[in-house]
LOLUM-984497 format. One record per residue (C-alpha): residue in three letters; x, z, y. Coordinates in Angstrom, 1 decimal, decimal comma. Example, Ala and Ser with C-alpha at 12.3 -4.5 7.8 and 13.67 -1.06 7.14 Angstrom:
2
+-----+--------+--------+--------+
: res :      x :      z :      y :
+-----+--------+--------+--------+
: Ala :   12,3 :    7,8 :   -4,5 :
: Ser :   13,7 :    7,1 :   -1,1 :
+-----+--------+--------+--------+
REM end
This chain:
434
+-----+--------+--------+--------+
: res :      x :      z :      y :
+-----+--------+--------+--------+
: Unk :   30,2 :   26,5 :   25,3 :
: Unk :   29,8 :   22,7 :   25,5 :
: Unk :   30,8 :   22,4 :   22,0 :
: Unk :   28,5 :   25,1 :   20,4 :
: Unk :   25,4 :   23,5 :   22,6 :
: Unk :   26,6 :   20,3 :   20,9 :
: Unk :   26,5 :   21,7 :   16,8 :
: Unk :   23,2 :   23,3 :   18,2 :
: Unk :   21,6 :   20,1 :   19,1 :
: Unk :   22,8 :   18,1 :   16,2 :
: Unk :   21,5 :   20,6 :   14,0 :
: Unk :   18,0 :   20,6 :   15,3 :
: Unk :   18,4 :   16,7 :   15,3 :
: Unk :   18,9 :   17,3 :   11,6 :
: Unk :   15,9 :   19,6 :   11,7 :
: Unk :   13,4 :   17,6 :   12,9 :
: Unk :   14,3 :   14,3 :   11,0 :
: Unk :   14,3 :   16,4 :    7,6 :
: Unk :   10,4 :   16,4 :    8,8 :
: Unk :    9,8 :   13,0 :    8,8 :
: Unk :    9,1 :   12,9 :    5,3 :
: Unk :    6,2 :   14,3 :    3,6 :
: Unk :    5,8 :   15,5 :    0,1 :
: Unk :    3,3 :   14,4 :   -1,9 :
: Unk :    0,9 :   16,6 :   -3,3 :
: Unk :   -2,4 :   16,4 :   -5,6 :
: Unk :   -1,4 :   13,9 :   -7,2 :
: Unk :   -1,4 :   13,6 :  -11,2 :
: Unk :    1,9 :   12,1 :  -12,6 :
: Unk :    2,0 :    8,3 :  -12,8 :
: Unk :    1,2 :    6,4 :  -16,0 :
: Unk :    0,4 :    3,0 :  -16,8 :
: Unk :   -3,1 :    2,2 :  -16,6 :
: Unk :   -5,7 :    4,1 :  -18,8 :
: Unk :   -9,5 :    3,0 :  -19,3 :
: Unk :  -11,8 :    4,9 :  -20,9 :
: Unk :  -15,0 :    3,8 :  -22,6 :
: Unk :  -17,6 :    5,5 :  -24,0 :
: Unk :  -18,3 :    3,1 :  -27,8 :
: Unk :  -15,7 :    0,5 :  -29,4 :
: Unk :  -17,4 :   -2,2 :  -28,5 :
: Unk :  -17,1 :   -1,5 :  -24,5 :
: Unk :  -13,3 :   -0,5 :  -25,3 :
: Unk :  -12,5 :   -4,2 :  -27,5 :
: Unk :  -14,1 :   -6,3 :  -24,9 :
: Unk :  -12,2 :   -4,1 :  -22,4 :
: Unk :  -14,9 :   -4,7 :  -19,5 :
: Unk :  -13,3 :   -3,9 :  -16,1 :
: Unk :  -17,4 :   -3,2 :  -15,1 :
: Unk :  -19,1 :    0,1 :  -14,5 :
: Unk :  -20,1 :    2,1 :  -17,7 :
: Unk :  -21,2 :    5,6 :  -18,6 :
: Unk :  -17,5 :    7,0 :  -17,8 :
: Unk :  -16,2 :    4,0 :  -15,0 :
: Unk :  -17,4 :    4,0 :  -11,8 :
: Unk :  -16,0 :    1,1 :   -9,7 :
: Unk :  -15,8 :    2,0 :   -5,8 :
: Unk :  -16,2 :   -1,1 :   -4,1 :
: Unk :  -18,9 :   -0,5 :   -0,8 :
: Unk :  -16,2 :    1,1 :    1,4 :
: Unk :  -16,9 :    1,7 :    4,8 :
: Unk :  -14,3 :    1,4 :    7,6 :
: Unk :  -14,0 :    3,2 :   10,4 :
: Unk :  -10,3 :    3,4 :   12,6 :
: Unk :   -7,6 :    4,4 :    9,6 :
: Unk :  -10,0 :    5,9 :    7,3 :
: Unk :  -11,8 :    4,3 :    4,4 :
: Unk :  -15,4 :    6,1 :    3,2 :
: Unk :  -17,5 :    5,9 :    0,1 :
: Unk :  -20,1 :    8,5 :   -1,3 :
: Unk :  -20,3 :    8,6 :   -5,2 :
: Unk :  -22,5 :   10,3 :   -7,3 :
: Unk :  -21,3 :   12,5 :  -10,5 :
: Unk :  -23,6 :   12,3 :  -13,1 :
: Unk :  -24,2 :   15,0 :  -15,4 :
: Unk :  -22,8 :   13,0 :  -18,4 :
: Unk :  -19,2 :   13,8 :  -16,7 :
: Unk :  -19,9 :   18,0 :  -17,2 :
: Unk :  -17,5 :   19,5 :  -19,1 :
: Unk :  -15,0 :   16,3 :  -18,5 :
: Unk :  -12,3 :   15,3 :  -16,1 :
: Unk :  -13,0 :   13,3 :  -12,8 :
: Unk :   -9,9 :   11,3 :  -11,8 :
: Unk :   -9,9 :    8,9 :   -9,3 :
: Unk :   -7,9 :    6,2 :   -9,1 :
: Unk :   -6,2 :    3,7 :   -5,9 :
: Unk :   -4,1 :    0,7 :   -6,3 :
: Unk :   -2,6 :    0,5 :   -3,0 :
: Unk :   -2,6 :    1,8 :    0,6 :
: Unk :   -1,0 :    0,1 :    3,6 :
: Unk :    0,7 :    3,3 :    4,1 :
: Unk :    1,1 :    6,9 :    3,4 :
: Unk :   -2,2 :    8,7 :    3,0 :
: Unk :   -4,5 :   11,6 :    2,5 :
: Unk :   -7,5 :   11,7 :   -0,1 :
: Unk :  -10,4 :   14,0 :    1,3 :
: Unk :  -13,4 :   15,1 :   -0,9 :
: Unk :  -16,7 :   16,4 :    1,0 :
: Unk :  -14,6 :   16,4 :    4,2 :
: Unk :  -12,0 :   18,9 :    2,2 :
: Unk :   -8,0 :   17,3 :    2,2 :
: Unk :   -7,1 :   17,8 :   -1,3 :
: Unk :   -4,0 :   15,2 :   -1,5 :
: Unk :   -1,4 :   13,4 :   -0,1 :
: Unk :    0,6 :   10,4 :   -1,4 :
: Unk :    3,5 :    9,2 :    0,4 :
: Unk :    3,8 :    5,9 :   -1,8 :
: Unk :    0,6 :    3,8 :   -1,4 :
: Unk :    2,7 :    0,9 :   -2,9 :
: Unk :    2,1 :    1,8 :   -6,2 :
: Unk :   -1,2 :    3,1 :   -8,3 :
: Unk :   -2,1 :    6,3 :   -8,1 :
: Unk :   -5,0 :    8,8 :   -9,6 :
: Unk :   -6,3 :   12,3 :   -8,3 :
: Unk :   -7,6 :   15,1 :  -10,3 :
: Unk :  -11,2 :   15,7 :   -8,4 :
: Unk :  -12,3 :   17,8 :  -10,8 :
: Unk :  -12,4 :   20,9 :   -8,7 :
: Unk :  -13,5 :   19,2 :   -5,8 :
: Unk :  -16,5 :   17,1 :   -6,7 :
: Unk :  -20,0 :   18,4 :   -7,2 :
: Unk :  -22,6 :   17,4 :   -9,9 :
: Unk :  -24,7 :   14,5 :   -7,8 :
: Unk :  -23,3 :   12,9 :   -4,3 :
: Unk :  -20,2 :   13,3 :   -3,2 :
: Unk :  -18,3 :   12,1 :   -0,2 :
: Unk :  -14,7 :   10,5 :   -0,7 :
: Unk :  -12,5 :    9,8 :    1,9 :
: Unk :   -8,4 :    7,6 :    1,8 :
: Unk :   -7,5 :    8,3 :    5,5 :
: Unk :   -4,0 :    5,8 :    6,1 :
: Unk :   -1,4 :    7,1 :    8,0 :
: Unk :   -1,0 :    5,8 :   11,7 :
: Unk :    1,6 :    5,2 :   12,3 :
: Unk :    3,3 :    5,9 :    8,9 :
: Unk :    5,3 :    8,4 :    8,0 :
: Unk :    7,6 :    6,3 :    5,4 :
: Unk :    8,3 :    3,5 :    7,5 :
: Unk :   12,0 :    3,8 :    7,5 :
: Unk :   11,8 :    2,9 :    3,7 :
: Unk :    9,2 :   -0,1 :    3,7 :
: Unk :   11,7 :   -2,3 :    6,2 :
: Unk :    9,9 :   -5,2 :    4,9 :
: Unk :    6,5 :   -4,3 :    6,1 :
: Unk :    4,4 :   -4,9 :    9,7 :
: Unk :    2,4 :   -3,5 :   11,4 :
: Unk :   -0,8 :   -4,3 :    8,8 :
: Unk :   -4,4 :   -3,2 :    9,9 :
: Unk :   -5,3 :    0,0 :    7,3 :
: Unk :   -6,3 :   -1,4 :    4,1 :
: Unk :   -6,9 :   -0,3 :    0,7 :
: Unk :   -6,7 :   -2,1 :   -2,6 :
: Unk :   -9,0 :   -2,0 :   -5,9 :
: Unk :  -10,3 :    2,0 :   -6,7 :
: Unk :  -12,2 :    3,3 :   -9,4 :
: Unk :  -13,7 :    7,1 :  -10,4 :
: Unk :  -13,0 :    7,4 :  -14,3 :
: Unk :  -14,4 :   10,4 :  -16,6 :
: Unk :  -12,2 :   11,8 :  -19,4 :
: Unk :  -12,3 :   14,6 :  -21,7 :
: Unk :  -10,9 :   18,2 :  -21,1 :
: Unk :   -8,6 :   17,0 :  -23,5 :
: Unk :   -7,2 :   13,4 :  -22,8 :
: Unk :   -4,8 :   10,4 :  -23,5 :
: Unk :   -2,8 :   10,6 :  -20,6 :
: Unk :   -0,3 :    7,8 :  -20,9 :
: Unk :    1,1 :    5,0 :  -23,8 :
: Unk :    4,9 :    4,3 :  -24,2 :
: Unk :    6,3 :    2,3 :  -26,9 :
: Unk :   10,1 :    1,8 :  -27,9 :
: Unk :   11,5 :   -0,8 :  -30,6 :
: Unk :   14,7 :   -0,9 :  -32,9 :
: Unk :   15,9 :   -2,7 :  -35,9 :
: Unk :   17,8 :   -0,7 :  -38,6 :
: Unk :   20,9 :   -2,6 :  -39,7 :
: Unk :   19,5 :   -2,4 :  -43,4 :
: Unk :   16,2 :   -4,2 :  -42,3 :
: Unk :   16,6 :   -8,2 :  -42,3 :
: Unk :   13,4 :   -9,6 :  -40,3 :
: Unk :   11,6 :   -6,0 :  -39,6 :
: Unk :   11,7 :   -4,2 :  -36,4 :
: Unk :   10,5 :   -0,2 :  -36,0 :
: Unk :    8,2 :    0,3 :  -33,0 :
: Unk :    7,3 :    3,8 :  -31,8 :
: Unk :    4,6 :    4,3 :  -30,2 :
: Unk :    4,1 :    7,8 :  -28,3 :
: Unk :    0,4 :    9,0 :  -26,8 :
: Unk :    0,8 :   11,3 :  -23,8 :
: Unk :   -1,8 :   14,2 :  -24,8 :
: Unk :   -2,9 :   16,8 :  -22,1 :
: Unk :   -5,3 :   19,5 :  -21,5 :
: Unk :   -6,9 :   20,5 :  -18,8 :
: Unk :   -8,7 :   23,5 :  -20,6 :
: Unk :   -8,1 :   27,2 :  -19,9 :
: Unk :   -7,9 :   28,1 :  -23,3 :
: Unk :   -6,1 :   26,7 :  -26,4 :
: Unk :   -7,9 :   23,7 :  -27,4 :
: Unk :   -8,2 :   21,3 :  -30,9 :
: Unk :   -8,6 :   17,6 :  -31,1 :
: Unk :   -7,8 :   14,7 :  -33,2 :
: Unk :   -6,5 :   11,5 :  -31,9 :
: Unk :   -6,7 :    8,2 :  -34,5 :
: Unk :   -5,1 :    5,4 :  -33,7 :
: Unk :   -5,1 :    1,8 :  -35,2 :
: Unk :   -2,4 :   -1,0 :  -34,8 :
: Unk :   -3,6 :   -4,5 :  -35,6 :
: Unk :   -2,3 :   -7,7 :  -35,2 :
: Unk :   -3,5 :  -10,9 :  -33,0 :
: Unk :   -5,7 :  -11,9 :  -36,5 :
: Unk :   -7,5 :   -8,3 :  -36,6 :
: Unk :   -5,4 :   -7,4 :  -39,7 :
: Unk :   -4,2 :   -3,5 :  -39,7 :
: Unk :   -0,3 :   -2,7 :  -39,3 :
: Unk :   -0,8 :    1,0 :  -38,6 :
: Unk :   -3,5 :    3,3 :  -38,9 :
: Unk :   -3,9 :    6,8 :  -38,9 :
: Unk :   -4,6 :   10,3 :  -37,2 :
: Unk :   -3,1 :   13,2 :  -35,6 :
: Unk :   -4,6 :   16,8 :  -34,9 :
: Unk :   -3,1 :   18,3 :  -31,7 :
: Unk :   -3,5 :   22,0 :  -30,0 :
: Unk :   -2,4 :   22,6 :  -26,5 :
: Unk :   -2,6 :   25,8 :  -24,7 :
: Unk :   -4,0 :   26,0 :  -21,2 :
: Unk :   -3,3 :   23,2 :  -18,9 :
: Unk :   -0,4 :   22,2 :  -21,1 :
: Unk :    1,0 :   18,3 :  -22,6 :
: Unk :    2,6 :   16,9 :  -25,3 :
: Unk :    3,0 :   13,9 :  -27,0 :
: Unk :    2,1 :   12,2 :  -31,0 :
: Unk :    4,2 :    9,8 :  -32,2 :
: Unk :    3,8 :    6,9 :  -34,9 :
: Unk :    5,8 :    4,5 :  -36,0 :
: Unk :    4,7 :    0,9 :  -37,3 :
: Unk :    7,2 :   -2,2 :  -39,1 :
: Unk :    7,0 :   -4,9 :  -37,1 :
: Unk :    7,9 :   -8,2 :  -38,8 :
: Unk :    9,4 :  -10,8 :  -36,4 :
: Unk :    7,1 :  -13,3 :  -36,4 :
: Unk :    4,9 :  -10,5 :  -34,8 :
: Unk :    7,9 :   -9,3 :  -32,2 :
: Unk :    7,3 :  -10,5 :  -28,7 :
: Unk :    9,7 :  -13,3 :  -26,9 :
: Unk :    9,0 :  -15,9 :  -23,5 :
: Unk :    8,7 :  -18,4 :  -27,0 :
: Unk :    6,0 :  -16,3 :  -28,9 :
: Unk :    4,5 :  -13,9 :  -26,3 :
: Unk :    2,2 :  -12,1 :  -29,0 :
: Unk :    0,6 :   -8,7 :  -28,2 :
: Unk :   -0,8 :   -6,1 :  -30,8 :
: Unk :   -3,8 :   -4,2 :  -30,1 :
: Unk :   -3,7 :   -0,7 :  -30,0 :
: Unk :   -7,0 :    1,5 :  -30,8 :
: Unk :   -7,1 :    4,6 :  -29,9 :
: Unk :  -10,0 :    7,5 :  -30,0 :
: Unk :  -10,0 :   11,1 :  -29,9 :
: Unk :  -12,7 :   13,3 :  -31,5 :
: Unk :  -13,6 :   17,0 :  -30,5 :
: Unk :  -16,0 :   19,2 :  -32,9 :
: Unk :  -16,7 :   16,5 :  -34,7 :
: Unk :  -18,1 :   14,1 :  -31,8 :
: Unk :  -16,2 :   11,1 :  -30,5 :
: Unk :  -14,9 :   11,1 :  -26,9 :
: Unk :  -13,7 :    7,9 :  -25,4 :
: Unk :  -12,6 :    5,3 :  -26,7 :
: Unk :   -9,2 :    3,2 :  -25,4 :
: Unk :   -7,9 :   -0,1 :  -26,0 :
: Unk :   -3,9 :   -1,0 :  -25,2 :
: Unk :   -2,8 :   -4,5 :  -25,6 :
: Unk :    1,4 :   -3,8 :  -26,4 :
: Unk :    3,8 :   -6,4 :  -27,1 :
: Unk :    7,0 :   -4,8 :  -28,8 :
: Unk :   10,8 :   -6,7 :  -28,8 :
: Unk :   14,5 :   -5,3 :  -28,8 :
: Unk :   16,5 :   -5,2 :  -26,0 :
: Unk :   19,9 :   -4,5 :  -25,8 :
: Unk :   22,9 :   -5,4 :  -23,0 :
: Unk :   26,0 :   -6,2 :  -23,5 :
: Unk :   29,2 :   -6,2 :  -20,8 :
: Unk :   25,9 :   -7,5 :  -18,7 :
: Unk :   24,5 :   -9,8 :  -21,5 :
: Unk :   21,1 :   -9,4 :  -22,3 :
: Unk :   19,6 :   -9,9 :  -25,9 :
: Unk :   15,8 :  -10,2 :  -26,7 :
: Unk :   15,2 :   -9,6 :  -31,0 :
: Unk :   19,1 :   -9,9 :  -30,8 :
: Unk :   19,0 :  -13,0 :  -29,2 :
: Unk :   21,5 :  -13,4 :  -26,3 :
: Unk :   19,4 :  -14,8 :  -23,4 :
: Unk :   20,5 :  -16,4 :  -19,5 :
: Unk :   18,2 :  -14,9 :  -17,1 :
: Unk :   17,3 :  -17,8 :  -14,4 :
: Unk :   16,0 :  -15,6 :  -11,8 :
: Unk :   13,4 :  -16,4 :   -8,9 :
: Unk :   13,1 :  -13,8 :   -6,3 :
: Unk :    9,2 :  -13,7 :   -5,4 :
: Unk :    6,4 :  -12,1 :   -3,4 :
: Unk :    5,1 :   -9,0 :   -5,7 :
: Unk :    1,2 :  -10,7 :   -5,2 :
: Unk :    2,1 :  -13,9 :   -7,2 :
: Unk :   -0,7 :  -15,2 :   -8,8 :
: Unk :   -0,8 :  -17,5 :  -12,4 :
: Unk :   -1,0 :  -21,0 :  -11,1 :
: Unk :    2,6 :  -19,8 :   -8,7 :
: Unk :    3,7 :  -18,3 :  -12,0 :
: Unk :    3,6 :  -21,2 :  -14,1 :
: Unk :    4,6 :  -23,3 :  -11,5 :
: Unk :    8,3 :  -21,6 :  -11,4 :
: Unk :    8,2 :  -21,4 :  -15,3 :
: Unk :    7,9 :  -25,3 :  -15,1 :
: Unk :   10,8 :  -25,6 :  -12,9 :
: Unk :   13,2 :  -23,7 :  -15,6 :
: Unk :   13,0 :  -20,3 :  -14,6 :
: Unk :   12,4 :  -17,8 :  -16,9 :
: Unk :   12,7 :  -14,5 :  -15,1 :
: Unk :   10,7 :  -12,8 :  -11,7 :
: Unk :   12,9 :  -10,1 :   -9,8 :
: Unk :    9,5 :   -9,0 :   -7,6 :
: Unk :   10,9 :   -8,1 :   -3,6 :
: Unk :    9,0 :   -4,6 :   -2,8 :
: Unk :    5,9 :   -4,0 :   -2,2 :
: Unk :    2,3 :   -3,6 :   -4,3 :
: Unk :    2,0 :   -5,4 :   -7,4 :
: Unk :   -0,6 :   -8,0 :   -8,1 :
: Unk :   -2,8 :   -6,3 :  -10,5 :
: Unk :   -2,7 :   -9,0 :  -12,7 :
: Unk :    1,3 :  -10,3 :  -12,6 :
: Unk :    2,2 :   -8,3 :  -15,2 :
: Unk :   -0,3 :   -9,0 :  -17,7 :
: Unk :    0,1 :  -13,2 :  -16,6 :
: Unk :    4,2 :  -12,4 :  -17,7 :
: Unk :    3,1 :  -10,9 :  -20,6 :
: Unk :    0,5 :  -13,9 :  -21,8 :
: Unk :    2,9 :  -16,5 :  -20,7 :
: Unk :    6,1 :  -15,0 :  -22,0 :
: Unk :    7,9 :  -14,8 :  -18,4 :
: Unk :   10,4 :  -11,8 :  -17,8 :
: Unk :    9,9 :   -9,8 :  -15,4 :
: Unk :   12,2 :   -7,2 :  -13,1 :
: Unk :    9,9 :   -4,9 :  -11,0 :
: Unk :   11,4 :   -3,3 :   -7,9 :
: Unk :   11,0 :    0,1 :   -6,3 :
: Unk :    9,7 :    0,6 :   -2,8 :
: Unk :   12,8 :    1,2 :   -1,3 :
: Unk :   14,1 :   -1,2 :    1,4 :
: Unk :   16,0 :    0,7 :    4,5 :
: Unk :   17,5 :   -2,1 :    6,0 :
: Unk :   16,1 :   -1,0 :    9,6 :
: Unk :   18,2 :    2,0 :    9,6 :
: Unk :   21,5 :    0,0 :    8,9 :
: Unk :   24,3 :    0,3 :    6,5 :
: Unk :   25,6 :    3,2 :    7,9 :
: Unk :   26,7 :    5,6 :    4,8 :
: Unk :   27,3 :    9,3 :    7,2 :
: Unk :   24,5 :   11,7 :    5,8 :
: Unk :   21,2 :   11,2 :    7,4 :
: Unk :   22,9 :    7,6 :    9,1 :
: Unk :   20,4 :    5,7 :    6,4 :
: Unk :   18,0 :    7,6 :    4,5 :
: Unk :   20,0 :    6,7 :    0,9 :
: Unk :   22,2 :    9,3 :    2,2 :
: Unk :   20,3 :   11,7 :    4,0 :
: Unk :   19,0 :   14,6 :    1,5 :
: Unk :   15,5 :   15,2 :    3,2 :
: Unk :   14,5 :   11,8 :    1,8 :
: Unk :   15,6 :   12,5 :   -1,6 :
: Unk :   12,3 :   13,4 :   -3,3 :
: Unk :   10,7 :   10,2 :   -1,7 :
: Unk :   13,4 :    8,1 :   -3,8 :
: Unk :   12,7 :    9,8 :   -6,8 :
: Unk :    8,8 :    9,1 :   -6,3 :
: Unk :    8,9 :    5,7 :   -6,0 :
: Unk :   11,5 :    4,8 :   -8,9 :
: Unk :    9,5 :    7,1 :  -11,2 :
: Unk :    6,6 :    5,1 :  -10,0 :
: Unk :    7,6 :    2,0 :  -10,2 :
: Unk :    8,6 :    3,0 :  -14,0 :
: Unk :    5,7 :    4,4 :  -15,2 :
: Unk :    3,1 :    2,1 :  -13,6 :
: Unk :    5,4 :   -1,4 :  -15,5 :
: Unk :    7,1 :    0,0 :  -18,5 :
: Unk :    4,4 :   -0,5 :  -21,2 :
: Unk :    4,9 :   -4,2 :  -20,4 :
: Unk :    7,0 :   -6,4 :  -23,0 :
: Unk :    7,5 :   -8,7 :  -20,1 :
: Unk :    9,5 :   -6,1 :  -18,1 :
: Unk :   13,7 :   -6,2 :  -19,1 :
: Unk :   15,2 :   -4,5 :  -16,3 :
: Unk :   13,9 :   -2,3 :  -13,0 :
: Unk :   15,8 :   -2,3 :   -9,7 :
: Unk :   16,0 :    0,8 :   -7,7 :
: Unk :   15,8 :   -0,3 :   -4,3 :
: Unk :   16,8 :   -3,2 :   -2,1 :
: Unk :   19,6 :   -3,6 :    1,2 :
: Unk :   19,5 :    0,4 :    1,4 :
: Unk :   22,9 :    0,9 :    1,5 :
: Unk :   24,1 :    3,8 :   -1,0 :
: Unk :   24,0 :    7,5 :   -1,4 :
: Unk :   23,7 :   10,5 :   -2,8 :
: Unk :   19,9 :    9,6 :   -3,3 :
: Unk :   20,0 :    6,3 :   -5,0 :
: Unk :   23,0 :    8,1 :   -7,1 :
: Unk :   20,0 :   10,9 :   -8,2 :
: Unk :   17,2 :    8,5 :   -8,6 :
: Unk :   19,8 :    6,3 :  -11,1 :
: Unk :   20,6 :    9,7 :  -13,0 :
: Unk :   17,1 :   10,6 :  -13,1 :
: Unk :   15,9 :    7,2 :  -14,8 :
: Unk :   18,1 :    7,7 :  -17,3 :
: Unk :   16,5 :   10,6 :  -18,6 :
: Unk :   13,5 :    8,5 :  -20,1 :
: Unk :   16,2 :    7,2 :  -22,5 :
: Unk :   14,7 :    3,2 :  -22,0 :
: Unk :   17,2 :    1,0 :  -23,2 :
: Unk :   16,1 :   -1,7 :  -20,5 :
: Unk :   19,0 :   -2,0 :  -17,1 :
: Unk :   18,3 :   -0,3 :  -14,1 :
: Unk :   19,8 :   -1,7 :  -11,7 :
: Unk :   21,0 :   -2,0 :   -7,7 :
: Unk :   22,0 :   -5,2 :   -6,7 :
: Unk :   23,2 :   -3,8 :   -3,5 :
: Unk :   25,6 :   -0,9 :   -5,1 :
: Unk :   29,0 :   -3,0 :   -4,4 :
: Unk :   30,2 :   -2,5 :   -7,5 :
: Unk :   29,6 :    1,6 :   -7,5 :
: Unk :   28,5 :    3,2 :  -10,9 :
: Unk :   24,7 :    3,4 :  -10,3 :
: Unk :   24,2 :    0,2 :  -11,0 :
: Unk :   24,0 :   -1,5 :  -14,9 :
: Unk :   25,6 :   -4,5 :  -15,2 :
: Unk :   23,1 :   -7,0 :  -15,7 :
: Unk :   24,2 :  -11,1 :  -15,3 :
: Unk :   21,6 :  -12,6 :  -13,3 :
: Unk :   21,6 :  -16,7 :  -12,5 :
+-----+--------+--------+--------+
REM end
């Protein structure tokens, strides 16, 4: 009797830890960042300022764990998508609209935008980020303490029914092409409408002089609520390839046109290289390369930057936490390399590798892993800067880490993905780091 007491209580042990995590929910899907603007000129100057379809939230007030702003949408956004969008969180949190919950997210590491379409009124509106107290991801932020509540830069953004979602770019070099490299570069298309719905998407590619490398446009038709993605591909010479030598960026134009009137307007600095490894040996434009790694607060700013440049490193691995807004965009201008780490530390739970001994191995948690690695992707990988992405930090192993590896793979990136703490098991690339 003892014994099937016993099973019984471990069992509801099991139970109630399973609850501990949260899914999130209301969320769109993580991309890097999007602006929209409303001419050219507002898109090339690439203003981070309030116009007709930005709306900067800044006049927050406090009160306990909750954050509260009112906006106002103006009739200009009818017909069009409101999306708002949050940096960071000191924890897990919920997004409430005119006192409604409407969303959770479970990684405030990491940007992340809403779909308030449904939920926000023509004229004011009342937005609420209510933090978790006390958090209910903890056991996979090890590195944090106990912070006051506090939210980072946010921002309400208007875009059409039918949108840009999300840039990627890829780059290869044929074997019969001396001096050329191929770069792909894919817009992530998707329609909110109910009904099939036309539009045409142009895109321009020009060089750091204003000269044109790729230009051209695409019609797209997507049925209700659905995505796809257009494709181009552009010759890149390599004096125009990006390296930590020549960090040059292309500018990427991109508009889309409905009925015969223009949208939004969008502006993408890319910088395009090829990456490949080698029994752990990384190559840049087929150049093999020694990685002198710094590991480095995730809220560096430029001067600290340079500084570890100057002293003969030429590679950041970031410890977890939220990104600096501006670090990748500083690696990018100053040609520094840059490995961004997933919000995953669980050293607090020990190295225990039983199921549910540290959440790596404990199923419950497995849709938090594959959250954060996904984010951590999306919101870094348009950046030339970026070589390799590390999966988590002193968190043991598991069947969870073994998933999120698998399911990184799927993008088909070329770039290591990587746990330093894997002990030599197979979800881990071999990457040589000095």
């Amino acid at each position: 009797m003892r014994r099937i007491f016993l099973i019984i209580a471990l069992f509801s042990g099991r139970a109630l830890h399973a609850q501990e995590y949260t899914p999130s929910y209301g969320r769109e899907l993580p991309r890097g960042e999007v602006l929209a603007y409303p001419t050219p000129g507002e898109a090339a100057a690439a203003e981070n300022g309030d116009n007709r379809y930005l709306t900067q939230l800044t006049e927050w007030t406090p009160q306990g764990n909750g954050f509260t702003i009112d906006f106002t949408v103006p009739f200009a956004w009818a017909n069009r998508q409101v999306l708002f969008h949050l940096d960071r969180a000191s924890a897990d949190y919920e997004v409430r609209i005119n006192g409604r919950t409407v969303a959770y997210n479970s990684d405030g590491n990491l940007p992340a935008e809403f779909n308030l379409t449904r939920y926000a009124k023509e004229g004011r509106n009342t937005l609420e980020v209510v933090v978790s107290e006390p958090s209910q991801v903890a056991r996979l932020e090890s590195w944090k303490s106990a912070d006051k509540p506090a939210i980072g830069r946010a921002w309400l953004l208007s875009q059409p029914t039918l949108r840009v979602r999300d840039v990627f770019t890829k780059t290869w070099r044929s074997n019969d092409e001396a001096q050329v490299a191929t770069a792909e570069v894919g817009l992530v298309v998707k329609s909110e409408a109910l009904n099939p719905r036309t539009s045409r998407v142009y895109y321009e590619l020009l060089n750091p002089a204003g000269g044109i490398i790729a230009v051209g446009h695409k019609d797209i038709t997507l049925d209700m609520r659905r995505e796809d993605t257009l494709r181009f591909l552009a010759r890149i010479p390599d004096s125009l390839l990006w390296s930590p030598d020549r960090p040059t960026r292309l500018d990427l134009r991109v508009k889309t046109q409905h009925e015969g009137r223009y949208l939004e307007y969008m502006n993408f600095p890319l910088g395009f290289r090829t990456l490949e490894t080698n029994n752990g040996r990384l190559a840049v434009n087929g150049i093999p390369v020694t990685l002198r790694v710094r590991e480095v607060p995730p809220q560096l700013d430029g001067s600290e930057i340079a500084a570890l440049r100057a002293q003969g490193y030429n590679t950041l691995k970031l410890l977890p936490g939220p990104v600096s807004p501006a670090l990748y965009d500083t690696c990018d201008t100053m040609g520094m390399y840059v490995i961004p780490q997933a919000p995953i530390d669980t050293r607090s739970s020990g190295d225990s590798r039983r199921v549910g001994g540290n959440p790596s191995n404990a199923p419950e948690w497995l849709g938090a892993y594959i959250e954060r690695t996904e984010d951590s992707y999306h919101t870094s990988k348009r950046h030339p800067s970026v070589i390799a992405f590390a999966l988590a930090t002193k968190s043991a192993n598991g069947i969870n880490l073994y998933e999120s590896y698998l399911n990184m793979k799927k993008f088909g990136d070329s770039r290591p993905f990587i746990y330093p703490d894997a002990a030599g098991e197979w979800n881990s690339d071999k990457l040589e780091l000095e």
